[in-house]
Structure formats: C-alpha cells, structure tokens
C-alpha positions as CSV (number, residue, x, y, z in Angstrom):
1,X,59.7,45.9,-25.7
2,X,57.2,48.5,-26.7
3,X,53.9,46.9,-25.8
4,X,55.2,43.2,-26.0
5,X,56.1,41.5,-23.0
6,X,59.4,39.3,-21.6
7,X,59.2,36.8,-19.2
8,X,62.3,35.2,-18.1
9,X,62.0,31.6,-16.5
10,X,65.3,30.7,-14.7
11,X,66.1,28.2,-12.4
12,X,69.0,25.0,-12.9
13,X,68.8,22.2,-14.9
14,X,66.2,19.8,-14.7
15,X,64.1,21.9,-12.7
16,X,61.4,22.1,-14.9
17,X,62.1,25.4,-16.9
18,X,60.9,24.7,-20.2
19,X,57.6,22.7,-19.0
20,X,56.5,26.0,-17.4
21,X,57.7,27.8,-20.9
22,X,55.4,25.6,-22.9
23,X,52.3,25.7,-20.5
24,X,52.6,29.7,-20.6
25,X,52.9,29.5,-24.5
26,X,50.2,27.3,-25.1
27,X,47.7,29.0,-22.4
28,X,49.1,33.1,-23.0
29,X,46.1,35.5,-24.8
30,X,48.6,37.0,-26.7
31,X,50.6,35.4,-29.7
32,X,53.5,34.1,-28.2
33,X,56.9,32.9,-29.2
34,X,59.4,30.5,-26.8
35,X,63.4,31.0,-26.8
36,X,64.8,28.2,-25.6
37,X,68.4,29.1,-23.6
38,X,69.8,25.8,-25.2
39,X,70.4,27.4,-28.2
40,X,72.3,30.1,-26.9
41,X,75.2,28.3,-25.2
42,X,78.5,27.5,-26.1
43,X,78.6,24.0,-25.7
44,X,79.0,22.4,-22.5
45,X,81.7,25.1,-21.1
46,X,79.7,28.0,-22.3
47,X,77.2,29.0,-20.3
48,X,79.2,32.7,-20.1
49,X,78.1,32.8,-23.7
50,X,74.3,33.4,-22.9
51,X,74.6,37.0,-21.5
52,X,75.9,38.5,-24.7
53,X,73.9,36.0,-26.9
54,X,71.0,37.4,-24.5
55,X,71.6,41.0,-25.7
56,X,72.0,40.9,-29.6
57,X,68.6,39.1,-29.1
58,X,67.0,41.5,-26.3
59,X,68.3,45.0,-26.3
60,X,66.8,45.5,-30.5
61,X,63.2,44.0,-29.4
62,X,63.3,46.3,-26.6
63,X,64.1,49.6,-29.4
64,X,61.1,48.1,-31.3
65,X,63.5,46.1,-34.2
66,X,64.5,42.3,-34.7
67,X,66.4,40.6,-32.2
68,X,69.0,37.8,-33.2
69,X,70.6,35.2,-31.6
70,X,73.0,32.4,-32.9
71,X,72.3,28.6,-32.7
72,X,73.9,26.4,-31.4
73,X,74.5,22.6,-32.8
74,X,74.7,20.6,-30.2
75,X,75.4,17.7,-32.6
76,X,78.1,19.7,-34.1
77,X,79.6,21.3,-31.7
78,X,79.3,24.7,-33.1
79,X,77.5,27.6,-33.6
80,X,75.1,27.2,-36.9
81,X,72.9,30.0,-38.2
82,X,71.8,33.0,-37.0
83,X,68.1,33.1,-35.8
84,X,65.9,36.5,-36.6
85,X,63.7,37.2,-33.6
86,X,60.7,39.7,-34.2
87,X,57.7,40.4,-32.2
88,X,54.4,41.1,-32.6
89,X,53.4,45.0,-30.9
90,X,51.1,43.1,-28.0
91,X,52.8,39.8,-28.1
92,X,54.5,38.2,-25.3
93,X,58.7,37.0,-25.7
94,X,59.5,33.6,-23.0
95,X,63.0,32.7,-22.8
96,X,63.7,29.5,-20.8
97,X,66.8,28.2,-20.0
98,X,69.7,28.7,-17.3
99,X,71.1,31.8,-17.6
100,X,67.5,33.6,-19.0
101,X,67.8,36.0,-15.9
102,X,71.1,37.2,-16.2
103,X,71.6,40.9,-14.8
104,X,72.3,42.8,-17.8
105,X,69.2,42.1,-19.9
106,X,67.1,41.4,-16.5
107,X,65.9,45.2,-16.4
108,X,63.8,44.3,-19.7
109,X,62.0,41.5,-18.5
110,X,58.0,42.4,-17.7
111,X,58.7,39.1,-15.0
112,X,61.6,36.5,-13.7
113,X,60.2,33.1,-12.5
114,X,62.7,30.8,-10.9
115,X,61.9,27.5,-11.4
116,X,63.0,25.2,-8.4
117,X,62.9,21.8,-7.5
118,X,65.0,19.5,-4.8
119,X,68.6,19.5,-6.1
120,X,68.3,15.5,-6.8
121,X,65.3,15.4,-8.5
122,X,66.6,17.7,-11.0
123,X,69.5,16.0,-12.1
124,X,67.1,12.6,-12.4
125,X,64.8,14.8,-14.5
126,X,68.3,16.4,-16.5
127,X,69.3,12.5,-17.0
128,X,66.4,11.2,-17.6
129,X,65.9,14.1,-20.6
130,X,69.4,14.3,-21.7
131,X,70.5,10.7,-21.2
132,X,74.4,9.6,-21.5
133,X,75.0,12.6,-23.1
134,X,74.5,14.5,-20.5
135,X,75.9,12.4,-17.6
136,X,79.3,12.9,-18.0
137,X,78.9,16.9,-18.4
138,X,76.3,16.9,-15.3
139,X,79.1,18.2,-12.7
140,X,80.8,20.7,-14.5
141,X,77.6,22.4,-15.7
142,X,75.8,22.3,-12.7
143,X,79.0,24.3,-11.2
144,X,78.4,26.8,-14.2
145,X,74.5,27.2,-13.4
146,X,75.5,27.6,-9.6
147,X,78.6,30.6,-10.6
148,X,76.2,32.0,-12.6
149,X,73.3,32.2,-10.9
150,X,74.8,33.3,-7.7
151,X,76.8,36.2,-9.7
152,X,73.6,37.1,-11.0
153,X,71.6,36.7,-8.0
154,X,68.6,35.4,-10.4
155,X,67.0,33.6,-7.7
156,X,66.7,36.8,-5.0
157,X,65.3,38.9,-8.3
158,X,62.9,36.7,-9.3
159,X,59.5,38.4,-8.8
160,X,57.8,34.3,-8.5
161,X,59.8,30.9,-7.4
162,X,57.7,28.0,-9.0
163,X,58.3,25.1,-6.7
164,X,58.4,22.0,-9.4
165,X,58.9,18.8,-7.7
C-alpha cells in the first residue's frame, strides 16, 4: 500500500460492519475512501467470489497502481461494471463487508476489526436493513459467512473485536 493504509472490518451480517466503516470514514485525518463487500459478491451463493474479487482490487494498491473490482447488481442479478480503485500516497483504504478479512489479501491489511454482536440481534438488524429480500436468503448465507469465516479464521486474526450490540 505504499504509505496508504487498509483496514479490514469483518464480522457476519448485521453485525454492524458498515456503521463502523462510515464512522471511521467520516472521523479518519487522512482522505479516505469505503469499499463496501456487497459489491463484490456473487449474488446470494457467492460469497467464495470475494477472495479473488479481493485481490484484483488489493494486490495492485499494494504495488502502488489501481486496484479494480467488479460490481455487482443486486437488482440484476449480475456482475455490472468494473470499478477503478486508486489511492491517494497517505490515504487510508476500508473495506467492510463479510469476507473483507479473508487470508490471502489479510497480510496487506495495516488492521482487521471484527465486528460482533449477539447472533439474534444481527439477523434483526440484517432484516430490518434488508427486508423480505433478504429473509428468505438469511439461512443459506449465514452458513456461507460461518464456512468462511472459520476457514479463514478472521475472527482469531483480528487485531480488535468491536462488540456492537
């Protein structure tokens, strides 16, 4: 990252990931920008699809070039364009979102918070966000998240736990 910095804020769903995002953003000294893990998914089955998506957008800001990612529509149910991610040389990189910490880009992060609340208060905050599009995928994806982050091990290499709720 040269003399930029990553922080990586994991945790599951509904646990208050991108709240903690935002407040860093909007209280960091250094010009800031927020990646937002939602856009790197493939759909509701593709949380896999983060660690590679992770990569094309990390391993080039960490030479010093442009990272990229692709986004996903979520309304269409398909990858759309391709988003250009560039730093500035004392700027500071947050990527939110299940998956953030995963093990092969974790080595680049400057931090990894996991964000943690009890396990039913975040699916009523996932719900409650997400609505009755999300209810009927809650189950399924909440078995990805748990896969993936005890593959991973993102919660026993986080360097903070953020208790949210």
């Amino acid at each position: 990252m040269a003399g930029a910095r990553l922080l990586l804020v994991d945790g599951p769903s509904g646990a208050g990931k991108t709240t903690l995002a935002l407040a860093v953003a909007e209280h960091s000294p250094w010009p800031t920008r927020v990646v937002h893990a939602d856009e790197l998914y493939d759909g509701w089955a593709g949380l896999a699809a983060v660690v590679p998506q992770l990569d094309t957008l990390l391993r080039p800001l960490a030479a010093g070039g442009s990272g990229t990612y692709r986004r996903y529509d979520w309304h269409a149910g398909r990858y759309a364009d391709e988003v250009a991610v560039d730093l500035e040389p004392d700027g500071l990189l947050v990527v939110e979102g299940v998956g953030s910490g995963a093990l092969p880009t974790r080595d680049l992060a400057t931090a990894l918070v996991w964000a943690q609340a009890p396990a039913e208060t975040c699916r009523e905050r996932g719900l409650a966000r997400d609505g009755a599009a999300y209810a009927p995928h809650w189950d399924a994806w909440h078995a990805q998240e748990t896969a993936h982050h005890a593959g991973h091990r993102t919660r026993a290499a986080s360097d903070l736990v953020v208790r949210t709720g």
